[in-house]
N, C-alpha and C positions, 0 to 999 in steps of 0.2 A: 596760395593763401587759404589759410584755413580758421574756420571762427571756432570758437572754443564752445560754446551754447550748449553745444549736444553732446556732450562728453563731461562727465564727473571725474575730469583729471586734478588732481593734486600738483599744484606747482611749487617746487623748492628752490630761492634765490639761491644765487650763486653770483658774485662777481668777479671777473676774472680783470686787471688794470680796468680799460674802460666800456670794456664790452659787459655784458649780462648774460650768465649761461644760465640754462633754462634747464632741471633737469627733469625729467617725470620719471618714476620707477616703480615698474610691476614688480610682479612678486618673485620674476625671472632676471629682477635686476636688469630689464634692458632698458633705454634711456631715449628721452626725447630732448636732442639738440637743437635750441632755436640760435636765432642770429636776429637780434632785437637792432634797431635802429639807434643811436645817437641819441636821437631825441627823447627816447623813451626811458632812459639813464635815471634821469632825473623825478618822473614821474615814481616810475616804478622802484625807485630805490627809498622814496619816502612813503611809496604807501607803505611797505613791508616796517619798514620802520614804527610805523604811527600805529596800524593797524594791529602787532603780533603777528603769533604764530597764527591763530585762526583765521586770518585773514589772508591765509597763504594754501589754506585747507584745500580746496577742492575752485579750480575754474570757474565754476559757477557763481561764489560768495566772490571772489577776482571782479567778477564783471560788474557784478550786482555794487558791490564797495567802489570800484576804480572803473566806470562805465567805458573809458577809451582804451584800456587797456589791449581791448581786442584788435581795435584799431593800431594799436603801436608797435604790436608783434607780429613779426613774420614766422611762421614755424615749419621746420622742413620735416617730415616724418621718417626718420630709422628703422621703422617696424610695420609689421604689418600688424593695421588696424582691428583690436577684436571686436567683435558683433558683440558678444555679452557684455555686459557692465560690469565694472570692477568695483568690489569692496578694498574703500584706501582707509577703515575705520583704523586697521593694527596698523599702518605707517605712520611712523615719528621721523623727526628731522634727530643726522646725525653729524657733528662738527669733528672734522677730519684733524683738524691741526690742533684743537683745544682736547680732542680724543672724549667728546662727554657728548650726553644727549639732551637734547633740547625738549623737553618733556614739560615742560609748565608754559600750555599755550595760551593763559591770560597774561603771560609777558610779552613784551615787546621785543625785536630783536637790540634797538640799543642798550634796553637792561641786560641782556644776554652777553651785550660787550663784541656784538656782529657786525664786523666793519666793510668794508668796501672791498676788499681783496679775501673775504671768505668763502671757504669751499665746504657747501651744506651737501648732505645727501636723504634724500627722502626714501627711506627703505622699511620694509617690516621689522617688527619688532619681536615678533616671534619665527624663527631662522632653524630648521633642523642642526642636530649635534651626535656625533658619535659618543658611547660612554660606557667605556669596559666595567664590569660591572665585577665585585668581586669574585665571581666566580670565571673570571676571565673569561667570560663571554661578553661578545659586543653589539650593542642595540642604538638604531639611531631613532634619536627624540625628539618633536617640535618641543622647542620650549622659550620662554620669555631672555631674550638679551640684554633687554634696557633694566629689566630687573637685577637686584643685588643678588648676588650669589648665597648668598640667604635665605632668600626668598624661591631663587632658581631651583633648590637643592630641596628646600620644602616643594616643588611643585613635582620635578621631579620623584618623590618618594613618595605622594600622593599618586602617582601615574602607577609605580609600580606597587604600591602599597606596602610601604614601609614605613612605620611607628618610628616617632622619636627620629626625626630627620633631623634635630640640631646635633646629632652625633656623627654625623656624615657630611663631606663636602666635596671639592671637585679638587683633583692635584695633576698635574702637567706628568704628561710621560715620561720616565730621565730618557734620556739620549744615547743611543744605543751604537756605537761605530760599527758593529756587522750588520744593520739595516742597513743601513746606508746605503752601500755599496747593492745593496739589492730591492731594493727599493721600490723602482719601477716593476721588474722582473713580479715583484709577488704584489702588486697593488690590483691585480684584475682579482686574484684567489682573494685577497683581502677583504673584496668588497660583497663576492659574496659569503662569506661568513657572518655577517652583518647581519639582526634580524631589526628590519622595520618596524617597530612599532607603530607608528601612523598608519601601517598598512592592516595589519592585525587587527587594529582595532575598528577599521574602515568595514569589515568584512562583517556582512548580517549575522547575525547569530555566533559569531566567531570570536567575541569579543573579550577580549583580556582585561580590560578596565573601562572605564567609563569616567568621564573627566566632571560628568554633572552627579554622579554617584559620591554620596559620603556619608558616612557612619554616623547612626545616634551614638553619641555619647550620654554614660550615666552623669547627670549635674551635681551630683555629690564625689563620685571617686576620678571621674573621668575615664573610664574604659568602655569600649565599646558595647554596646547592649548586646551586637549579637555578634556570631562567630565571623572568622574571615572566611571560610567558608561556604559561608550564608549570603555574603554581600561582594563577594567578588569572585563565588563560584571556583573551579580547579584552574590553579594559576601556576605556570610551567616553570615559574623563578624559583618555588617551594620545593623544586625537584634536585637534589645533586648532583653535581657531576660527575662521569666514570674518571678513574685515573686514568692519564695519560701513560705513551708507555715509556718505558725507561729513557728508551735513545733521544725522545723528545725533551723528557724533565733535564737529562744532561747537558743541551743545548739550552738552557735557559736559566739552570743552575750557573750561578756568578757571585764567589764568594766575595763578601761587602768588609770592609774595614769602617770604623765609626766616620769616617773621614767623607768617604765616598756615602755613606749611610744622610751626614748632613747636608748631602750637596743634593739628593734626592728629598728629602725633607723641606729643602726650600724650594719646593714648586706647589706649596697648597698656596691654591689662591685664595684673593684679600675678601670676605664674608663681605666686606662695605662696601663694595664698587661691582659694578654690573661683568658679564661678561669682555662687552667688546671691550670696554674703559681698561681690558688686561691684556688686549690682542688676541683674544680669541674669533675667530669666527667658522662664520655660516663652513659645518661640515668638518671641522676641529674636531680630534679624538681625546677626549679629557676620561680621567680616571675616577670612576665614583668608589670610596671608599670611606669607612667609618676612620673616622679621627678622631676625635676624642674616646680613651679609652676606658668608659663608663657608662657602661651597657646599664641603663634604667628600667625596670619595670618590665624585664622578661617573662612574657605572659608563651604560651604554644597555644592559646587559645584562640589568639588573635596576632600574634607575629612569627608565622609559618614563614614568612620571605625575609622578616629580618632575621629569624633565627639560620636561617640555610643561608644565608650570604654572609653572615657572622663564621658561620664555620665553615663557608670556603676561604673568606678572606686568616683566618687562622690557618688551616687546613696548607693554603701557597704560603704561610708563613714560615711553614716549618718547613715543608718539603725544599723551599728555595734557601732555608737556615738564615730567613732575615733575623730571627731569634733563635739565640742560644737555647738547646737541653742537653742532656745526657744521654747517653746511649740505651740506662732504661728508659727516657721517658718517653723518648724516638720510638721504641717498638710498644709502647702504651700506646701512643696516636697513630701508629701504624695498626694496629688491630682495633683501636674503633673507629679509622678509616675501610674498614676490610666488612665489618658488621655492618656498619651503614652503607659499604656499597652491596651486600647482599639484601640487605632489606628494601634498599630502594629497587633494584633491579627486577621483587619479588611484585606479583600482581595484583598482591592484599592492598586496599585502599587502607589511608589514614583519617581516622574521623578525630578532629579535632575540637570538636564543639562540645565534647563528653567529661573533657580535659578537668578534674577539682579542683579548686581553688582554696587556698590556705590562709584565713586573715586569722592574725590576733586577736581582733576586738572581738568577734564573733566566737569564737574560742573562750575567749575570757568571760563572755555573757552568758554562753551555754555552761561552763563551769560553775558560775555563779548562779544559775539559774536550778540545775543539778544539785547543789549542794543547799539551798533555799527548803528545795522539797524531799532534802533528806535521802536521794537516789544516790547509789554509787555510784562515784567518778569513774572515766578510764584514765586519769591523771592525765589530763589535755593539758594544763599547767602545772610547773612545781612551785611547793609552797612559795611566797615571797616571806614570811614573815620569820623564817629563818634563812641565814647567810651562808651558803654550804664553803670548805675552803679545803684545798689539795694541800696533802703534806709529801714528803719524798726525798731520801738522800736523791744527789745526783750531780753531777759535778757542773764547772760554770769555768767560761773561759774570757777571760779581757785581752782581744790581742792585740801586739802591740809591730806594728808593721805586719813584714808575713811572717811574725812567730805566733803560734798559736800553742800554749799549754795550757790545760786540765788541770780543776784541782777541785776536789770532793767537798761540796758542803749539805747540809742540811736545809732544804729549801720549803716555805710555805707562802701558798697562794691565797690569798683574802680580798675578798673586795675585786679594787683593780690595782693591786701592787703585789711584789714579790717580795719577800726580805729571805734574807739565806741568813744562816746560824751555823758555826765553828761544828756542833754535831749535835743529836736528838736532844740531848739533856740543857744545853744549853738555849732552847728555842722560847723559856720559858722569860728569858733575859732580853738584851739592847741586843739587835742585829748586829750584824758585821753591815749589811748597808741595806736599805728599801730602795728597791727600782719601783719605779712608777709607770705604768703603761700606759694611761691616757695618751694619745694622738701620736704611740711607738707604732712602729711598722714590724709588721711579723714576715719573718721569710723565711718556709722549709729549707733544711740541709740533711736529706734524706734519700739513702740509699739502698734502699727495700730488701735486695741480694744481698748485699753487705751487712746488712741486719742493724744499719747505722740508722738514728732517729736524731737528728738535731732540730733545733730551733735558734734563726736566730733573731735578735730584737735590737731593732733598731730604734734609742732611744733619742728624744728631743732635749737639746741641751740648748744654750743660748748663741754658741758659732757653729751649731749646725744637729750631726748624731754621734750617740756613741755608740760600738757597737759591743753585744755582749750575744757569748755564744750559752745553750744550756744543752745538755744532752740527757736524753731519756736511756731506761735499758730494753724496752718491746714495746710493741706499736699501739697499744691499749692504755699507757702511760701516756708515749707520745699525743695520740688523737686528745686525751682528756685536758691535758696541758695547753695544746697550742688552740684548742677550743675557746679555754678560758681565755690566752691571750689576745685573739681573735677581738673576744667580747670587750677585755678589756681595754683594747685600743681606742674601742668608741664608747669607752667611758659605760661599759654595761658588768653587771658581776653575773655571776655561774646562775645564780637564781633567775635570771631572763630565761622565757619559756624558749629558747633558741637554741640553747646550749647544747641541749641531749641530741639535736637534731645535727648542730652544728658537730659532735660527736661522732655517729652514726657516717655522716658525709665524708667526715676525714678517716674513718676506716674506710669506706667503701673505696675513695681515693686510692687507700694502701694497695688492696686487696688487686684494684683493677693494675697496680704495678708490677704485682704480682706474675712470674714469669708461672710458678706451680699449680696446677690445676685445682683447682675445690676440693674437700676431700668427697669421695665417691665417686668420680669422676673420671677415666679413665684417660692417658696423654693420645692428642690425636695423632689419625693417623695420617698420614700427610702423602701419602700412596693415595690416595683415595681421592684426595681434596685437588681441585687446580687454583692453583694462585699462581699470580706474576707476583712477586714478593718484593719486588724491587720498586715496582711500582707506588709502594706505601711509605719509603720512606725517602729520604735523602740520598742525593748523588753519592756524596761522602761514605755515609756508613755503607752504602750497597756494595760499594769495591772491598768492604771487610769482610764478607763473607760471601759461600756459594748462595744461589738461589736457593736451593732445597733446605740449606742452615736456617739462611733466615727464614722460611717459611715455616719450620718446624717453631722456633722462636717467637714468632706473629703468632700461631695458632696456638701455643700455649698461653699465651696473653689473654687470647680470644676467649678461651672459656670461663673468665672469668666476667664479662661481661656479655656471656652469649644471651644472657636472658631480657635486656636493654630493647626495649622500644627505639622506634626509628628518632623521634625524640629527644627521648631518654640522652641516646644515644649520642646527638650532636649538639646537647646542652654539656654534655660530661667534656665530650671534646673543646668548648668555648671554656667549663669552667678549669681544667686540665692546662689550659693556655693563658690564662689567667692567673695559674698559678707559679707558672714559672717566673725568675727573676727579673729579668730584662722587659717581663712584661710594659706592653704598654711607653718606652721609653721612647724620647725622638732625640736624637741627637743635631746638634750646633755646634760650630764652633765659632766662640767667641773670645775674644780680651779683655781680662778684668780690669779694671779701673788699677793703677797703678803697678802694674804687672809687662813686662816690657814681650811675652810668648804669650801665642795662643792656647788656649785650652779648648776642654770639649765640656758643652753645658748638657745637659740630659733633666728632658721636662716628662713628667711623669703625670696621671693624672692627680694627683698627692703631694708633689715632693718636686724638688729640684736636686740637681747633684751636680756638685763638681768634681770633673776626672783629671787627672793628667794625658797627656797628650802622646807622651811616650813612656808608659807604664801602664796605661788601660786603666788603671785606679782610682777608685773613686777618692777623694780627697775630703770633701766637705758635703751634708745634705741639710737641704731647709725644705722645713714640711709648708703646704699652702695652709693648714690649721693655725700657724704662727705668725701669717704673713699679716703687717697693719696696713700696706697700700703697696702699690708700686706706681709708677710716671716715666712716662718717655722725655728724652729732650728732644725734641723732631729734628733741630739745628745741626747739633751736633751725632744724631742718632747712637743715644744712649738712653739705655734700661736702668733704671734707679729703683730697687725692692729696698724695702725696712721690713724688719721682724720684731717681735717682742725682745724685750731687754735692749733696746738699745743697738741691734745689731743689723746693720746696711751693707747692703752690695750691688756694683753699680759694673756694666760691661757694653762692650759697644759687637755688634753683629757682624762676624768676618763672614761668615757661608752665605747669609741672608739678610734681605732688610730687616730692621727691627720688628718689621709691622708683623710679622709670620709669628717671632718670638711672643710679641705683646699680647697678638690673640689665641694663641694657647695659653698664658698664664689667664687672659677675662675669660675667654671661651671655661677653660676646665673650676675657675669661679661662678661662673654663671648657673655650672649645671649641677653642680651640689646645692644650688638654691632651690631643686628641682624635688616636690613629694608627690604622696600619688591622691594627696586630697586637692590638688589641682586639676584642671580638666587639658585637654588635650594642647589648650591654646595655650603660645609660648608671650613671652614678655618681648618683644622684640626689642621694644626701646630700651630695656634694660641690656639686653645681648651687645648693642650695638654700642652703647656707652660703655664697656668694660672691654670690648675688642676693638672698636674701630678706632679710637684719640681723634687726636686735634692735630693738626702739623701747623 
């Protein structure tokens, strides 16, 4: 017989038919089994009732509210008893059969709907979790269970210090058939590869983060006052990692069909429901990686750790071929993988607190300012008060299936539209047609060796795009053209102080494709140099050549970008990746609304698209700049989008529940609501009402 007085134990009801289980749980999950009498049935099942959750908090408030209570329980002890006293402030009660937390303890449990035959568990709320981080390294993390995964993922990116955490979230491993089978065998090496964070930061002086640490934000732009450098010190996530070697990336290399691509795609978890509420638990390995693909406000001033986990998470994109490129673009990121692993390997520190910052407004005040007092400009802006506009033969292709023919017209660019003319003499007349770019999608078709420069443009029509091809004749044409188109997708013209810049960038792009050395430059020498060269690119192309081939190949690349800061350097590779096609896409497969085969949906952060299933083809795209609503039917779990003109389409989810589809189209709505004269704090309740519905 034991009385309860001296002991700040937490009691969670449980009824099992008509006995009373008792359970208490430390933070080792072990459990105090009583075997209550008969009698006490009745008592003790109406105070829990009348009284709530608080009333259930801590033995003490038990005795103090229900004075017999002590009296009516017999309790036999499982464990041995600790001397110290336990903090039960992080335990919440957890309902096993209803799968939710009981978290609002000025209810009662009959509000809760807590009957007679329920099985509660009294356990912490914050549970360590393993979490491969993009750079496929794995760190295990105390963090919040009862919280949304929303909220997790923000607390999360606070620990490691990663900006703009509603672009990132948590997705299930796919399922691997040769683990399996090995399983056990590698789970001892597994665990320690593992680095603790809890334990890191437990260490005096040793400390990686600080959980009571956080940044002034400025109350006008919202970015941080001072560097990350400054307030969370040299942080080992801002470091890259060496490439693996070849025989490894081969074993992991596993070419994906779109198929297999959706079936991996439906394991991000639901942003509006906690971890356990998805089966997750205490000690679960989940995947943190950025999702939405709309990298905001890329500062190196202050996001060193989401700039390098950005381009590892691209960097395994390419290497594993989850994304389509070409064989130049393959030895483009193959040599500014090569750069940046010689710079990081080098002993020179990175200061990033020195890092200039580029605004507009401040630009446009000092020019105004300048030109006030009659000083000469250094043309920080070009005029606005003249319209500049590009002329050019050049030819233009409408195709129509996979036929694709050229045909020469006379093309000029004004404003934010194109019109083409029969030939020079007649541009002075009625076009042959005006395309219009406002809210078109621009997509390179250029192949630098081949001396090939296209552009193609995907225009917004009212059942989806059309597609029109243009070709430039050398790359000083091309960069000027697909600049302006650039602009003019988001409804800007040539006179935007962005242009020349925008310019400049898409040459430097070219150049870095560039297999031919700079001029003055000499070809290296590759006797000299050691490189694994295989280890830069893909399984695939590595069997198309010797080692020494491709390495000569790599290092001709290389000197086109040898002069790239560490930086520089893995900003080019994010935006290099960004600019390939398939960028950003997630595949689905879904069934249209009167359509009797599956198809494959592909959500973009932009655009939708419809493919066929067997032809790989895109069919149909609708931009989200068109989109007037969309709605679930929970019932019957169906997606209903409307567009401008009149134009609806309605599919129900074969790969995945609807709810994954629903919160990428709110999710990638949400975060184009996103400027930078906001401060750091997010709208949750807006997030959650455009991702999470109503069932």
């Amino acid at each position: 017989m034991f009385a309860l007085h001296s002991f700040q134990l937490p009691l969670a009801l449980c009824h099992c038919s008509s006995t009373i289980v008792l359970f208490v749980t430390t933070r080792s999950e072990v459990h105090l089994m009583s075997q209550p009498e008969r009698t006490a049935h009745t008592h003790t099942h109406t105070f829990a009732h009348t009284h709530g959750l608080r009333g259930v908090r801590t033995a003490q408030r038990c005795k103090n509210q229900f004075p017999n209570i002590t009296q009516k329980l017999k309790l036999k002890l499982l464990f041995a008893v600790t001397e110290a006293p336990q903090n039960w402030s992080d335990h919440a009660l957890w309902w096993e059969q209803k799968n939710c937390w009981l978290l609002k303890n000025h209810w009662t449990l009959d509000k809760y709907g807590v009957q007679a035959d329920a099985d509660l568990r009294f356990t912490p709320q914050h549970k360590p979790l393993c979490l491969q981080l993009p750079n496929m390294k794995t760190i295990k993390l105390t963090i919040t269970f009862s919280s949304v995964v929303f909220k997790a993922v923000e607390e999360i990116c606070k620990a490691l210090n990663i900006r703009r955490s509603e672009e990132l979230s948590l997705l299930r491993p796919p399922d691997d058939p040769k683990k399996k089978k090995k399983k056990d065998k590698g789970k001892g090496q597994a665990e320690d590869d593992i680095i603790d964070m809890d334990t890191i930061s437990g260490v005096a002086g040793n400390s990686l983060y600080s959980k009571t640490m956080t940044a002034t934000y400025d109350p006008e732009n919202g970015t941080p006052a001072s560097a990350t450098s400054l307030w969370f010190g040299d942080n080992p996530l801002t470091a890259s990692q060496p490439n693996i070697p070849a025989e490894e990336l081969a074993k992991m290399y596993l070419p994906l069909s779109m198929e297999d691509k959706a079936v991996i795609n439906a394991g991000w978890l639901d942003s509006s429901r906690s971890l356990m509420e998805q089966g997750v638990q205490e000690n679960d390995k989940l995947l943190l990686r950025f999702k939405y693909h709309c990298f905001f406000d890329l500062n190196p001033k202050y996001d060193a750790v989401r700039i390098t986990q950005l381009y590892e998470q691209a960097r395994w994109a390419i290497l594993l071929e989850e994304i389509e490129c070409t064989e130049e673009e393959m030895l483009m990121f193959a040599s500014l993988q090569y750069h940046i692993c010689k710079l990081t390997m080098s002993t020179k520190p990175v200061d990033l607190s020195d890092e200039p910052e580029i605004d507009e407004v401040e630009a446009a005040l000092s020019h105004l300012e300048t030109t006030l007092e009659g000083r000469s400009t250094d043309r920080i802006l070009v005029c606005i008060s003249t319209q500049p506009y590009l002329f050019v033969p050049s030819v233009l292709c409408r195709p129509k299936r996979l036929l694709r023919t050229f045909k020469e017209y006379w093309f000029v660019f004004r404003d934010t539209s194109i019109s083409y003319y029969k030939n020079k003499e007649s541009a002075n007349g009625e076009p042959i047609e005006q395309l219009h770019l406002r809210g078109c999608e621009v997509v390179p078709d250029v192949n630098v060796t081949e001396k090939k420069f296209g552009i193609k443009l995907l225009l917004p029509v009212a059942d989806g795009m059309n597609e029109v091809y243009i070709r430039c004749d050398h790359e000083t044409q091309y960069a000027k053209w697909k600049a302006a188109c650039i602009l003019a997708s988001k409804g800007k013209t040539m006179a935007y102080s962005s242009y020349n810049t925008e310019v400049k960038n898409i040459q430097s792009f070219l150049q870095m494709k560039s297999l031919a050395p700079p001029p003055g430059q000499a070809a290296p020498d590759v006797e000299s140099m050691e490189m694994n060269a295989e280890c830069f690119v893909s399984p695939r192309y590595a069997k198309r050549y010797k080692n020494k081939q491709l390495s000569t190949r790599i290092l001709e690349a290389h000197h086109n970008i040898s002069q790239l800061t560490l930086m520089e350097a893995k900003l080019r590779f994010i935006q290099a990746w960004q600019s390939l096609p398939e960028f950003g896409i997630k595949y689905y497969i879904v069934r249209f609304k009167g359509c009797k085969k599956d198809e494959i949906l592909g959500i973009s952060y932009n655009r939708l698209i419809r493919i066929d299933m067997s032809t790989r083809l895109p069919l149909t795209t609708w931009r989200f700049s068109n989109m007037k609503q969309w709605n679930v039917n929970w019932e019957i779990r169906q997606v209903t989008i409307e567009f401008d003109q009149n134009v609806s389409v309605a599919f129900s989810c074969q790969s995945c529940d609807c709810r994954v589809v629903h919160e990428y189209i709110g999710g990638y709505i949400f975060l184009s609501t996103r400027s930078k004269d906001q401060n750091e704090t997010l709208d949750e309740e807006l997030f959650r009402k455009l991702t999470g519905g109503q069932e």
